[in-house]
C-alpha positions as CSV (number, residue, x, y, z in Angstrom):
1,X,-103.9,-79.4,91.0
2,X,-103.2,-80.4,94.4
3,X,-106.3,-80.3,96.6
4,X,-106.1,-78.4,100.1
5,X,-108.2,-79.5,102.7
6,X,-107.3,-80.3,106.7
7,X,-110.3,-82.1,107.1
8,X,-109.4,-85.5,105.1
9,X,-112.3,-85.4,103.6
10,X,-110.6,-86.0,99.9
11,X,-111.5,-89.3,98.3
12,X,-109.2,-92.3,97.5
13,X,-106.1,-91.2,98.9
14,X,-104.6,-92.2,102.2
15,X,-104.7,-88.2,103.7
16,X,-104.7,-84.8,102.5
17,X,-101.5,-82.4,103.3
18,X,-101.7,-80.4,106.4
19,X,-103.9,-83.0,107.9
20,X,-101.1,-84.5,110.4
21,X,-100.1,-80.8,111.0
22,X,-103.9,-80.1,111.8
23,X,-104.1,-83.0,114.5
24,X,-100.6,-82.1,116.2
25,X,-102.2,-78.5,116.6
26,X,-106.1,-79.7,117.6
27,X,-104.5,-81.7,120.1
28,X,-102.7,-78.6,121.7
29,X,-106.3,-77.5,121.8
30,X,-107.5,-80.8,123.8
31,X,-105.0,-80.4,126.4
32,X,-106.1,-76.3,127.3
33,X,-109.7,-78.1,126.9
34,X,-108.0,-80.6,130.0
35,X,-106.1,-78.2,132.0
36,X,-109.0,-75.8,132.2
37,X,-111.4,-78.7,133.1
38,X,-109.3,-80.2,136.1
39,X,-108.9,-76.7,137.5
40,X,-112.5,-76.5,138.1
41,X,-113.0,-79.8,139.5
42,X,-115.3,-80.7,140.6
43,X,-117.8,-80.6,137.3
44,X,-115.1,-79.5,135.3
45,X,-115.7,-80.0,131.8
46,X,-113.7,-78.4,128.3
47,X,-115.4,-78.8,125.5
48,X,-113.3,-77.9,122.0
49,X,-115.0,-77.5,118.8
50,X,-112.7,-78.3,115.6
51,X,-113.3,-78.4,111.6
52,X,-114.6,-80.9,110.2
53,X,-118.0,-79.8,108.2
54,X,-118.9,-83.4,106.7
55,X,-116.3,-85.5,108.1
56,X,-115.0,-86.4,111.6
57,X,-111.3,-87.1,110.9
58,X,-109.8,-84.2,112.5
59,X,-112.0,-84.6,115.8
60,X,-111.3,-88.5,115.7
61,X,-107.8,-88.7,115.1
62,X,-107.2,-85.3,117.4
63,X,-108.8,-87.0,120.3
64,X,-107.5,-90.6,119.5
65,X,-103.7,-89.0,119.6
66,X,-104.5,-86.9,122.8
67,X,-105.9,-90.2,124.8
68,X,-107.7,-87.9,126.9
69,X,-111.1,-87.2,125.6
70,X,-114.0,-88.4,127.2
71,X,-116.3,-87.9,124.2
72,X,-116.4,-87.3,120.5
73,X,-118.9,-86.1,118.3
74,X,-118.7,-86.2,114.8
75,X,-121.3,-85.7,112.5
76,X,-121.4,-89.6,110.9
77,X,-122.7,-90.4,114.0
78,X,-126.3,-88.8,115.6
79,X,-126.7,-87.6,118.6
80,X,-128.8,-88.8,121.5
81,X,-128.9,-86.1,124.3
82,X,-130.9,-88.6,126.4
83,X,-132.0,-92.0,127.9
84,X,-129.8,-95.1,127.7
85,X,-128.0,-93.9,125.1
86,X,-127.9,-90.1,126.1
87,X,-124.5,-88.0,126.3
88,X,-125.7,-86.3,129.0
89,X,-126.1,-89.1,131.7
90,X,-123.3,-90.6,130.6
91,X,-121.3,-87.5,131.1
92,X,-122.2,-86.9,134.2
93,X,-121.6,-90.2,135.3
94,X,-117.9,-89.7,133.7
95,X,-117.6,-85.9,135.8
96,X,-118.8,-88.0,139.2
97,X,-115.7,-90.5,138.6
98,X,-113.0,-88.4,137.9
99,X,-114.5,-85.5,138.3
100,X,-113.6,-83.6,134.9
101,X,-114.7,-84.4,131.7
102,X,-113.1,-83.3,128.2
103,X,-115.3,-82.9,125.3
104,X,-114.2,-82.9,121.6
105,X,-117.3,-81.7,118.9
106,X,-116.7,-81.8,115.4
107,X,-118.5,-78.6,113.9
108,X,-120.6,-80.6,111.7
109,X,-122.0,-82.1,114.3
110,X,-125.9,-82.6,115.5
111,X,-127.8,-81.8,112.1
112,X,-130.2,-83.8,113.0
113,X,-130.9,-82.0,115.9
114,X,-130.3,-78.7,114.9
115,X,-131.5,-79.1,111.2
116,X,-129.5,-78.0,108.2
117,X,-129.0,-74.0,107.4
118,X,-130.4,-72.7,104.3
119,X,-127.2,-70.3,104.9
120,X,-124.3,-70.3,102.0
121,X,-121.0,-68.4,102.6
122,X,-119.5,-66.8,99.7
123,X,-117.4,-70.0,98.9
124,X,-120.1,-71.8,98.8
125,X,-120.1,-73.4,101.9
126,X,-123.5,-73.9,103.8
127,X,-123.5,-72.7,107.2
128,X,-122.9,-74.8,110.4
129,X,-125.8,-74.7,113.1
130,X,-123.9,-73.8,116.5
131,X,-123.3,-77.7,117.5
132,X,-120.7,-76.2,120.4
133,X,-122.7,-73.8,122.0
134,X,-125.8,-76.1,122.0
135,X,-123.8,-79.0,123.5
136,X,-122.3,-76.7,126.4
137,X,-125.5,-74.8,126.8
138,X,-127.6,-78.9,127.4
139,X,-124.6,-79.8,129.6
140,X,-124.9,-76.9,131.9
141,X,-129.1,-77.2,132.0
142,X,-128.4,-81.4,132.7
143,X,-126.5,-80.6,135.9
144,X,-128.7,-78.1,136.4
145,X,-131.7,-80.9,136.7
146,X,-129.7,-81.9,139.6
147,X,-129.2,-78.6,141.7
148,X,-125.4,-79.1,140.5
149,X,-123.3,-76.1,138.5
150,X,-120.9,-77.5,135.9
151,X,-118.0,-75.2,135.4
152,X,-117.8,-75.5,131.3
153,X,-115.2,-74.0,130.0
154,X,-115.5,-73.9,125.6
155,X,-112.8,-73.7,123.3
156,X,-113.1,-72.8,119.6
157,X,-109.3,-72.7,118.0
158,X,-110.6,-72.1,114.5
159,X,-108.0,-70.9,112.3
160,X,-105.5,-71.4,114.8
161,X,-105.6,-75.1,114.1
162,X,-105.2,-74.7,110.3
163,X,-102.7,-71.6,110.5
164,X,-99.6,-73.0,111.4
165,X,-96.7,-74.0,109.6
166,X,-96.6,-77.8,108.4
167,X,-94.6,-80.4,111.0
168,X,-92.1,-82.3,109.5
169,X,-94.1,-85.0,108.0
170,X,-96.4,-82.5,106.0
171,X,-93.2,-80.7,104.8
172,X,-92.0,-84.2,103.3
173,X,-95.2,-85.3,102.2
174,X,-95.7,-81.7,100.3
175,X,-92.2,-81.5,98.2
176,X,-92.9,-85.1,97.0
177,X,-96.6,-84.2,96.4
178,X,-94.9,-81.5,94.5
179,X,-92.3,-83.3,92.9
180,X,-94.7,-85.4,91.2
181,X,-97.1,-83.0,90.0
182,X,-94.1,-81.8,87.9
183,X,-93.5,-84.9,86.7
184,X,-96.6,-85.8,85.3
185,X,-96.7,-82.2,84.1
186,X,-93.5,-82.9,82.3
187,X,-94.7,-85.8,81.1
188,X,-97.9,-84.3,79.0
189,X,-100.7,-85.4,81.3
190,X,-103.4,-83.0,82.3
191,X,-106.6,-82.8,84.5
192,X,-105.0,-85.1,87.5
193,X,-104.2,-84.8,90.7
194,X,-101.4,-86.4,92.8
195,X,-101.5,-88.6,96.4
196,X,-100.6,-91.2,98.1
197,X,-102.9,-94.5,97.7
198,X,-102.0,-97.4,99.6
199,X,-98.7,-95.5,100.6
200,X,-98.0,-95.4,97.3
201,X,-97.5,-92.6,94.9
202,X,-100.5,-92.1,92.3
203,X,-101.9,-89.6,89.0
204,X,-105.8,-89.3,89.9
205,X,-107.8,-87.7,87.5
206,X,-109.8,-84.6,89.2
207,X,-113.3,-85.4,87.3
208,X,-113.2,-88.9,89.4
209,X,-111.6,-87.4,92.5
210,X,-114.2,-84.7,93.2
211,X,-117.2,-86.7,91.7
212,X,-117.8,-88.6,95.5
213,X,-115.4,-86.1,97.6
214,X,-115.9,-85.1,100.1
215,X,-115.5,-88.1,101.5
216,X,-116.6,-89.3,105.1
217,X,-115.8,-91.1,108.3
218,X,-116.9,-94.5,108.2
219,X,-118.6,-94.7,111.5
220,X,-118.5,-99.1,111.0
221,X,-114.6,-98.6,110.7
222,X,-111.6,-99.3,112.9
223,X,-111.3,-95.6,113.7
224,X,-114.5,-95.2,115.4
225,X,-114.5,-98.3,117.0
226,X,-111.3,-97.1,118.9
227,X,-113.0,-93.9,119.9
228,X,-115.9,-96.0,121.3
229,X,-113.1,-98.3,122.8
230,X,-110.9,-95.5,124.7
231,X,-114.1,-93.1,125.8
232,X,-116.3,-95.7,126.5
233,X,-119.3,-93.6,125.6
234,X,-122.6,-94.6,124.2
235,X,-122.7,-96.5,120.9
236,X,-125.4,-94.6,119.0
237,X,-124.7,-95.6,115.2
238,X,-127.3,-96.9,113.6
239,X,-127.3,-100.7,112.8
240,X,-125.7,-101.8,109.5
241,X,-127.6,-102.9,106.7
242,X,-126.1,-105.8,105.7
243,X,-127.2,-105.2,102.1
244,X,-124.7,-102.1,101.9
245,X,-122.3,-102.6,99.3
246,X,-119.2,-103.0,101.1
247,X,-117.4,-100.6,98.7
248,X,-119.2,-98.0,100.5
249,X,-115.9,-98.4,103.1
250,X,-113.4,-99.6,100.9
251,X,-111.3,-96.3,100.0
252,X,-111.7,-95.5,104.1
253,X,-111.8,-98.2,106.0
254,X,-109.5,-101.0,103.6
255,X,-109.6,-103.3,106.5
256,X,-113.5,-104.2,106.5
257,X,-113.0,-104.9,102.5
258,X,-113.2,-108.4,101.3
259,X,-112.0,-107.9,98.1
């Protein structure tokens, strides 16, 4: 078995097939969010919503690729609507410079603002408080506060970004993932998965695969500390214990491993 996720959010290996596929199309979605936000200047802003329940890969990676995003949220990282910190002054601050302003949400998002939903879909899945329409509904009241209108235009590609065919890398990735499934199969061994770990090609068993998956964004890594780096927005992640086991970010984040 071979699992199926675009949001990256399967432990261990390196990425999950269809998740390059997912960024090239989330990142279609980032440049309507754009074009619809610099044709309402000034206080333009797009905001996009895209998957990513427990994990902020998609949204990170999407917006990392797209180079222009003004600000991400993903839900490793809480949200502070105000103050020093706040996403709304520092938005606004952002549309007053250029303008425009593009938004990218992932839609697990904002729990602790929101609060978790005792609501389970019939996979399973508990349902997502509205982390978009919040965000573009505190946007508009913000300007608001300051007789301005802020012309918000929100984006939510859903499906769209999952319902495509695979690009060329996913296509290769998939007949090798494929091609070694068989060959374990062919070679007796049951209850394992296949990936790539460390670029290289690896039998997992499931049992140990889904015991910590899904897996999330490690919001001390490399990754977010670009998105920090190109948007500039506020740092809101809480300080690091320094008595967490660093194998907390080992299977992410390799780099901040010293072992």
């Amino acid at each position: 078995r071979i699992p199926k996720t675009i949001a990256n959010d399967v432990d261990f290996i390196d990425r999950s097939f269809g998740f390059v596929t997912a960024v090239e199309a989330a990142q279609a979605g980032i440049r309507t969010a754009k074009t619809e936000a610099m044709c309402n200047v000034p206080n333009g802003i797009g905001i996009i919503k895209l998957m990513g329940r427990s994990a902020g890969f998609l949204a990170s990676y999407a917006a990392l690729g797209s180079g222009d995003v003004d600000l991400v949220l993903i839900p490793e990282v809480p949200i502070k609507l105000e103050g020093p910190d706040g996403i709304l002054p520092f938005l606004r601050t952002r549309v007053k410079e250029q303008k425009y302003a593009v938004v990218v949400v992932a839609e697990g998002a904002g729990e602790e603002i929101l609060g978790v939903s005792d609501e389970v879909d019939a996979g399973g899945n508990r349902a997502k408080p509205k982390i978009g329409e919040f965000i573009r509904d505190q946007i508009s009241d913000y300007f608001e506060r300051f007789d301005e209108t802020a012309t918000i235009k929100y984006i939510d590609p859903s499906y769209t970004v999952r319902s495509v065919p695979a690009n060329g890398a996913d296509s290769l990735y998939c007949m090798q993932l494929a091609q070694n499934a068989v060959h374990g199969a062919m070679a007796g061994i049951t209850g394992f998965s296949t990936g790539l770990v460390g670029n290289k090609a690896v039998y997992l068993p499931i049992p140990q695969l889904v015991a910590t998956s899904p897996r999330t964004m490690s919001p001390y890594g490399r990754t977010y500390e670009r998105i920090l780096a190109m948007t500039g927005q506020p740092n809101t992640v809480p300080e690091l214990d320094e008595s967490d086991d660093d194998d907390d970010f080992c299977a992410l984040e390799p780099d901040l491993c010293s072992h």
